[in-house]
C-alpha positions as CSV (number, residue, x, y, z in Angstrom):
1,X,-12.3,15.6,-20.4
2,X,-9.4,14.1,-21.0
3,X,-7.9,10.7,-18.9
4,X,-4.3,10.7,-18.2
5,X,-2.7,7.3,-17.9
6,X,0.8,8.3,-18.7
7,X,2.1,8.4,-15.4
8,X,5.4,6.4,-16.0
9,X,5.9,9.3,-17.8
10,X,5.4,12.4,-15.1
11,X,2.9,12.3,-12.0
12,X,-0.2,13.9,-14.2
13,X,-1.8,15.0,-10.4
14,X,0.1,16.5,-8.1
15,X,-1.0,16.8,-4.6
16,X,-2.8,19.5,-3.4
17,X,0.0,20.2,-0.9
18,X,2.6,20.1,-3.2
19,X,0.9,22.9,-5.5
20,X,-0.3,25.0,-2.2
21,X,3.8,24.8,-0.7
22,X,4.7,26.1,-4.2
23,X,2.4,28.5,-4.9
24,X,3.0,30.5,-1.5
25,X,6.8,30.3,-1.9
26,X,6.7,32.0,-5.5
27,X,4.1,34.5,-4.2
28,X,6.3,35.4,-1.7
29,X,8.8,36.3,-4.2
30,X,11.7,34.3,-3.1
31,X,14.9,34.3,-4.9
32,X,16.6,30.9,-6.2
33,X,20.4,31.5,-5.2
34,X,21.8,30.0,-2.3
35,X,24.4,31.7,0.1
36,X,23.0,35.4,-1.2
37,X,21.9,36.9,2.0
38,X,18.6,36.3,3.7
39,X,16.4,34.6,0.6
40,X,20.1,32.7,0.2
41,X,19.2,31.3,3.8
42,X,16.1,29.9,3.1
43,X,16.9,28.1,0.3
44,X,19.6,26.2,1.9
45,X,17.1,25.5,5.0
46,X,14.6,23.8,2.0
47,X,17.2,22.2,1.1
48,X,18.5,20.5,4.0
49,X,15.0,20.3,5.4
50,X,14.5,17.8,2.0
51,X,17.5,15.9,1.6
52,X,16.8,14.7,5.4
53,X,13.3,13.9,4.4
54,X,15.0,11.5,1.4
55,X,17.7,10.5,3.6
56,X,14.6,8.9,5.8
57,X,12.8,7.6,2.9
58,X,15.7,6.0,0.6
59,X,17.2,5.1,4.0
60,X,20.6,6.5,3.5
61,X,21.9,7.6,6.7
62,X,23.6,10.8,6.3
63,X,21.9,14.1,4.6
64,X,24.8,15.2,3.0
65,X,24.9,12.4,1.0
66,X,21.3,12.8,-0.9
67,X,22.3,15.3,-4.1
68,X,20.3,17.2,-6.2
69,X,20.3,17.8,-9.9
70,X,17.9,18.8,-12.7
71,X,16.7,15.1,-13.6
72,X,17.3,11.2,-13.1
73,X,18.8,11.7,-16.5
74,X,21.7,14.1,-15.4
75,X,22.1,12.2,-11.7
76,X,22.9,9.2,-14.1
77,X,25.4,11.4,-16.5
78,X,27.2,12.8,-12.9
79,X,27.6,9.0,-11.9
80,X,28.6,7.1,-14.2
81,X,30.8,9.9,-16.1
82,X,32.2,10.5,-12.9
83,X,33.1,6.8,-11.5
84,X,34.1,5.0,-14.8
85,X,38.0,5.2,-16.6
86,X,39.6,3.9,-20.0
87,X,39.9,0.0,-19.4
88,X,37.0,-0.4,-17.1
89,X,34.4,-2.7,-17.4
90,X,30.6,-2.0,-16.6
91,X,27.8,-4.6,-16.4
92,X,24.1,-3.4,-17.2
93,X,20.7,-5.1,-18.5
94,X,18.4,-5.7,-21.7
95,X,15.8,-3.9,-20.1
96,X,17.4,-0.7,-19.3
97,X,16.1,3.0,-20.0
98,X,18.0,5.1,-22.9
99,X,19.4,7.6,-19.3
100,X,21.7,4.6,-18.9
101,X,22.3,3.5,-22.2
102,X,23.6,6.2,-24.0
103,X,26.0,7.5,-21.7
104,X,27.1,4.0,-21.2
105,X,27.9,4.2,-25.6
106,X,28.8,7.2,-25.5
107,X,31.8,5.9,-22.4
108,X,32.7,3.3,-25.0
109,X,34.2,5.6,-27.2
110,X,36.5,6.4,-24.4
111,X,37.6,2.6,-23.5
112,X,34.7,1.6,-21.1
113,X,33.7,-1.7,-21.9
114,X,29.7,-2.7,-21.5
115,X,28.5,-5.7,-20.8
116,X,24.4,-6.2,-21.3
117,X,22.8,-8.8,-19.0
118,X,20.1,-11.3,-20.5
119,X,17.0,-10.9,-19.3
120,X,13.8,-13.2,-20.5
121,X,11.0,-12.3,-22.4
122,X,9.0,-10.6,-19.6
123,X,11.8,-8.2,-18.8
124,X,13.5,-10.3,-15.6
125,X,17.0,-10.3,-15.1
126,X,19.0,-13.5,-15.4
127,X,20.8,-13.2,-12.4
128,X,22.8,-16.5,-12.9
129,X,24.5,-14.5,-15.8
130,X,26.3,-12.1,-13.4
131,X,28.9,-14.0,-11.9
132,X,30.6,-15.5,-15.4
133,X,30.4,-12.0,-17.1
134,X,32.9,-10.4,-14.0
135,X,36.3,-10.1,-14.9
136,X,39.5,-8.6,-13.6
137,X,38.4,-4.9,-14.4
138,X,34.4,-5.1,-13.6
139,X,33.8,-1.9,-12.2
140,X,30.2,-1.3,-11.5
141,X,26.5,-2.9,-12.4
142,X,24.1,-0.5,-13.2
143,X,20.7,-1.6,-13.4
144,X,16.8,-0.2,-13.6
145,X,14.6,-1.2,-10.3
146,X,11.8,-1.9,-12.8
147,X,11.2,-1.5,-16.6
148,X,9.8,1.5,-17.7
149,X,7.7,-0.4,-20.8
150,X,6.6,-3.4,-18.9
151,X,6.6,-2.5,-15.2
152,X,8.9,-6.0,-14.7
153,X,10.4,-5.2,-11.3
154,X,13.7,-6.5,-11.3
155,X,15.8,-9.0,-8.9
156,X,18.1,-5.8,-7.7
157,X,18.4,-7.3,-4.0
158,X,19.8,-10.3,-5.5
159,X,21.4,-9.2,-8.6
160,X,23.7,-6.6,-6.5
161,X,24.3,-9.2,-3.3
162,X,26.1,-11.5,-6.0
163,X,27.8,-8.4,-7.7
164,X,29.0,-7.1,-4.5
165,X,30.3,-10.6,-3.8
166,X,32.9,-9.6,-6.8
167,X,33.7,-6.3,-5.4
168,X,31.5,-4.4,-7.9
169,X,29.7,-1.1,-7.2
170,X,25.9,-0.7,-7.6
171,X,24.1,1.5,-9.2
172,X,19.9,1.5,-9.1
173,X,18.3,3.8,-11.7
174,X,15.1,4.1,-9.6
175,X,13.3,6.5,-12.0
176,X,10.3,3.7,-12.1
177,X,10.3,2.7,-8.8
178,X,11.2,6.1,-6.0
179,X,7.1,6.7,-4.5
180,X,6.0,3.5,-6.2
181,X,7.8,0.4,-4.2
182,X,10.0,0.8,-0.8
183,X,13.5,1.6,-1.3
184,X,16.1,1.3,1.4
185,X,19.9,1.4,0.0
186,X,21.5,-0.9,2.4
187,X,18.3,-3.7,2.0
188,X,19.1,-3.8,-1.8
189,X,23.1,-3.4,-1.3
190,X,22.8,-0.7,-3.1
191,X,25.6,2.0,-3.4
192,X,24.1,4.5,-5.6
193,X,20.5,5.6,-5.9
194,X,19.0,7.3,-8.9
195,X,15.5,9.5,-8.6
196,X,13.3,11.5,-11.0
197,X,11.4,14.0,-8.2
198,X,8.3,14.6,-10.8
199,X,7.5,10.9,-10.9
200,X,6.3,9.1,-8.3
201,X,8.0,11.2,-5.8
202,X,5.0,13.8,-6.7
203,X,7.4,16.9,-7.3
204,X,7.7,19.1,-10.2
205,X,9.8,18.3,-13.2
206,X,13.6,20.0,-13.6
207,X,14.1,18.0,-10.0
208,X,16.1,14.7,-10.1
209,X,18.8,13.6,-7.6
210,X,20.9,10.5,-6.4
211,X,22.0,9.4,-3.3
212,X,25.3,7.5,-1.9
213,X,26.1,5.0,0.6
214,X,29.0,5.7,2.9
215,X,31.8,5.9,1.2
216,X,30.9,6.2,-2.2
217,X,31.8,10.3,-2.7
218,X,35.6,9.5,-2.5
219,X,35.2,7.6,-5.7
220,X,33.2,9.9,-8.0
221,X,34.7,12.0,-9.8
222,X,32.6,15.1,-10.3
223,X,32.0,15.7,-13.7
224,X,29.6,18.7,-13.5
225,X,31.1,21.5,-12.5
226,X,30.9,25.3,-11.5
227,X,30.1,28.0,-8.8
228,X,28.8,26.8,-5.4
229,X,28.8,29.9,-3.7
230,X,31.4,27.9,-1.1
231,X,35.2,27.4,-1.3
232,X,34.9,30.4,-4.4
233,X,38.6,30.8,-4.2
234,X,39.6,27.7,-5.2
235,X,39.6,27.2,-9.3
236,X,38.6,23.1,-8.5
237,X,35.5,22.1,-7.7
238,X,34.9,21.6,-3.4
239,X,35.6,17.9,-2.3
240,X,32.7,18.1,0.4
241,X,29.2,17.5,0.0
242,X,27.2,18.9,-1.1
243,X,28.9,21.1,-3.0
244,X,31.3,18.2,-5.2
245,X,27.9,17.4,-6.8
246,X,25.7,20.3,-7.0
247,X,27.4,23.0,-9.3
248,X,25.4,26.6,-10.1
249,X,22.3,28.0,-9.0
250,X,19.9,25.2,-7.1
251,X,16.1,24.9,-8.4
252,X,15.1,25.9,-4.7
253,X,11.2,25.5,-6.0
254,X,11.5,21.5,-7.8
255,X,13.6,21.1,-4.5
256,X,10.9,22.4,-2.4
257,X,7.8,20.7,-4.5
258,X,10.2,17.2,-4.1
259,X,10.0,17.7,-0.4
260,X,6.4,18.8,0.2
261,X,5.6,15.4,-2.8
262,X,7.8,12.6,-0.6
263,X,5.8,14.4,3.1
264,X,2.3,14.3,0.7
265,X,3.2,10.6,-0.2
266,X,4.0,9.7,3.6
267,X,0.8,11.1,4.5
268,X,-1.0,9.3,2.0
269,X,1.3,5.9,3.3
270,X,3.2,4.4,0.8
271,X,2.3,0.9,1.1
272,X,-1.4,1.8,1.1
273,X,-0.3,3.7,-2.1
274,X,1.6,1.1,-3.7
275,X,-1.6,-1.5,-2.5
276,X,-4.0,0.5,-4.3
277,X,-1.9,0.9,-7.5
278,X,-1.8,-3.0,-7.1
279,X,-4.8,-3.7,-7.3
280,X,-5.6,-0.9,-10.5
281,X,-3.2,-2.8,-12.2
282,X,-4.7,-6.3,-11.8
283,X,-8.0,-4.9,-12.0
284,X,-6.9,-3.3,-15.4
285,X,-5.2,-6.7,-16.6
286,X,-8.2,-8.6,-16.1
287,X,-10.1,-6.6,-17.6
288,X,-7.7,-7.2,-21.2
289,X,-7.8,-10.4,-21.0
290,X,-11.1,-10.2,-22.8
291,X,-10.0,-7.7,-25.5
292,X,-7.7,-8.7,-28.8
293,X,-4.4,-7.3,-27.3
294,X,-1.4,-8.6,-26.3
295,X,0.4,-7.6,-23.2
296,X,3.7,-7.5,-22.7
297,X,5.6,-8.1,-19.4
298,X,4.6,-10.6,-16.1
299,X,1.0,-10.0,-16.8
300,X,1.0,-10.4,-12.9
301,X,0.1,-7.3,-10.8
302,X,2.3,-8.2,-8.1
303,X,5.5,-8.5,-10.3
304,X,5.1,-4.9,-11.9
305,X,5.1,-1.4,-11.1
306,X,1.3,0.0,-12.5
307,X,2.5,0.2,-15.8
308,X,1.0,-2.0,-18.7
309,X,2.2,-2.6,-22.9
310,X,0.1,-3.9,-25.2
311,X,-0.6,-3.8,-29.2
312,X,-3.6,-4.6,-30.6
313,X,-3.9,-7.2,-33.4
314,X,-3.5,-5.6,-36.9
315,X,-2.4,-2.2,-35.1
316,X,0.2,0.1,-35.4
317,X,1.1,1.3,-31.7
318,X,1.5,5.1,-32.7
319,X,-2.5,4.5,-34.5
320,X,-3.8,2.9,-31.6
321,X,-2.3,5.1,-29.0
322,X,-3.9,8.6,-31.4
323,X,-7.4,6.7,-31.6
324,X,-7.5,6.0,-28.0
325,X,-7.1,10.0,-27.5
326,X,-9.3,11.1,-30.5
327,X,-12.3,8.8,-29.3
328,X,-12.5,10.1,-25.5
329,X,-9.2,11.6,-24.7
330,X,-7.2,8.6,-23.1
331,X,-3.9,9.3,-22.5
332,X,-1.0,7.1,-23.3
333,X,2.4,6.8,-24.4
334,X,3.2,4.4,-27.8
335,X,6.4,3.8,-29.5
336,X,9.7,3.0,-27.5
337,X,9.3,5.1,-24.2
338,X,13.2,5.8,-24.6
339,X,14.1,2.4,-24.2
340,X,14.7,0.5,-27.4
341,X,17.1,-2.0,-26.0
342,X,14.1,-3.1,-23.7
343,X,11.6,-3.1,-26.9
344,X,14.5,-5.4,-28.9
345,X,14.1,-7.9,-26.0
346,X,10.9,-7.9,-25.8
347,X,10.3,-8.3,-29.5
348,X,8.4,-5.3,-30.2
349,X,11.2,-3.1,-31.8
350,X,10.8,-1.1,-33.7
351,X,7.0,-0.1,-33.3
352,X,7.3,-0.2,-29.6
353,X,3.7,-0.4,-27.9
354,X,0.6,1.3,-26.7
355,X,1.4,2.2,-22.7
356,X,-1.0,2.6,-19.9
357,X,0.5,3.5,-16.6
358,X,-1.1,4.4,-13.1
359,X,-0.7,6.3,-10.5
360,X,-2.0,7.4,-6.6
361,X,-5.1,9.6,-8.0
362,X,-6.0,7.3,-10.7
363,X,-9.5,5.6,-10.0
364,X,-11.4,2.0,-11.1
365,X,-13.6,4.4,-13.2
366,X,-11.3,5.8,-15.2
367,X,-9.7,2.6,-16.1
368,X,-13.1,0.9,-16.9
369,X,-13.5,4.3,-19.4
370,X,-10.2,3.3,-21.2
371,X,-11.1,-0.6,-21.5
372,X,-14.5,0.5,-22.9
373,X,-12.9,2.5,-25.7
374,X,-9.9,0.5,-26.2
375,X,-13.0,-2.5,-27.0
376,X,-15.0,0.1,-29.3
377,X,-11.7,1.2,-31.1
378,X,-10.7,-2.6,-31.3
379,X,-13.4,-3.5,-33.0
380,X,-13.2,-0.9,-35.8
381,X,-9.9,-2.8,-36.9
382,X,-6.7,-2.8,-37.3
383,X,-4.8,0.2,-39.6
């Protein structure tokens, strides 16, 4: 039986709610289109019903203003495709994830100028660096709540307070972080809010969304766009929300499992959660400190999401990561996790590393399984 410690990656247990909510909607045979009669209805109740339970949780204020796409990914494409122009200039990290990066070069072809932030070897933000790298046309800062190869939780409170300060607007990729550490917008002067919903959020995958502060709609462009099953006669995409953001048919069911995952995570409590993935992670960094590794990041429990690099001595990452699995079926992620800007700063470009990440379910057994094979495989030596 295999152990899945890949949960940066996806949520690898989904509450039992979450599967039960599902499982009676589809068997109910429910229809996905909104604003087509009766099953039209419903879906737009699920859908309200879970933008004010996000609206609550990300404290945002308003409803209207929590949108819905297919991934974190796409949310990202929608913003920053849709806020940024020819002259601008956009400030971002070295420890950012390749959903922020690549649209970001792939704006530069069109005139946007980007602007990477220093961070130090463990993944933190310089924050100091902000304030000379603002110019005349500095748009936006865009940064990740916490590194998706180390776990490094970044100074966003701080880093946006001082970009605000210079007018900027702020945008938190909070694929990492959504169902692992408290958000609230207006705490972390944040204008824009990123989510994956199949994360830590505890929904199915295809679900992803972001959410705006007060204000922020007027100045995105939408970039996506398409039938809304509102406003049909017009050949422009609707100005209100949610309709300006949410082109074509809605995944009613990810919208649904995102709901029932966020009620399934209050249940649980989210700081009891986020304790108990606290501790796992110390628990689990102890417990290397013994073995012939290194790990990369804070190497400090309370200064990382549950999410742990390392390479063994004389290893190859993508070797390690397969022996780990062939020996007793741990679960990891090696190479560059989508994120090869964060690997360059961290000096382990291009191999990347052997990733162990944590989540709600995830128990002190199975992690003293994986040390106890990581040691065994260890010791057969380096390939």
């Amino acid at each position: 039986m295999s152990i899945d410690l890949n949960w940066a990656a996806t949520s690898a247990q989904k509450p039992a709610s979450v599967l039960k909510t599902v499982t009676t909607y589809l068997n109910d045979n429910h229809y996905e289109n909104q604003n087509r009669a009766l099953p039209g209805v419903e879906a737009m109740s699920i859908a309200l019903d879970t933008r004010e339970t996000l609206s609550k949780f990300f404290g945002v204020g308003d409803a209207s203003r929590v949108l819905f796409t297919a991934s974190a990914t796409m949310s990202m494409n929608m913003v920053l495709n849709g806020l940024l122009q020819p002259g601008d200039q956009v400030l971002t990290s070295d420890m950012e994830h390749n959903a922020v990066s690549r649209p970001l070069t792939l704006l530069g072809k069109k005139g946007v100028t980007t602007t990477y932030l220093p961070c130090d070897v463990t993944g933190v933000l310089d924050t100091k660096a902000i304030a000379p790298a603002c110019g005349p046309n500095t748009k936006a800062l865009v940064l990740t709540h916490a590194s998706n190869v180390t776990g490094t939780i970044e100074p966003v409170a701080e880093a946006f307070r001082i970009a605000k300060s210079f007018g900027l607007i702020t945008i938190l990729d909070a694929a990492q972080t959504a169902g692992y550490l408290p958000i609230d917008m207006q705490a972390l002067h944040a204008d824009v809010v990123v989510f994956a919903g199949h994360k830590g959020l505890l929904g199915l995958p295809g679900i992803g969304g972001f959410c705006l502060a007060d204000g922020m709609a007027e100045k995105i462009k939408p970039w996506l766009v398409g039938g809304t099953g509102n406003a049909s006669a017009a050949n422009e995409q609707p100005d209100f929300l949610p309709d300006k953001f949410e082109p074509g048919t809605p995944n009613t069911i990810g919208i649904l499992s995102l709901g029932a995952g966020v009620k399934a995570l209050e249940k649980m409590g989210l700081a009891k959660v986020h304790q108990k993935e606290q501790a796992l992670t110390a628990y689990f960094l102890k417990g290397l400190a013994d073995l012939p590794v290194t790990v990369y990041g804070p190497n400090e429990a309370a200064l990382m999401t549950p999410v742990v690099s390392i390479n063994g001595q004389g290893w190859d990452p993508g070797v390690l990561g397969g022996a780990l699995y062939e020996k007793d079926g741990i679960i990891t992620r090696c190479g560059l996790h989508c994120a090869p800007i964060a690997h360059r700063n961290i000096g382990t470009f291009p191999g990347g590393t052997v990733r162990f990440s944590f989540g709600y379910a995830t128990t002190q057994a199975e992690l003293d399984q994986a040390l106890t094979v990581l040691a065994t495989v260890l010791k057969e030596g380096g390939k």
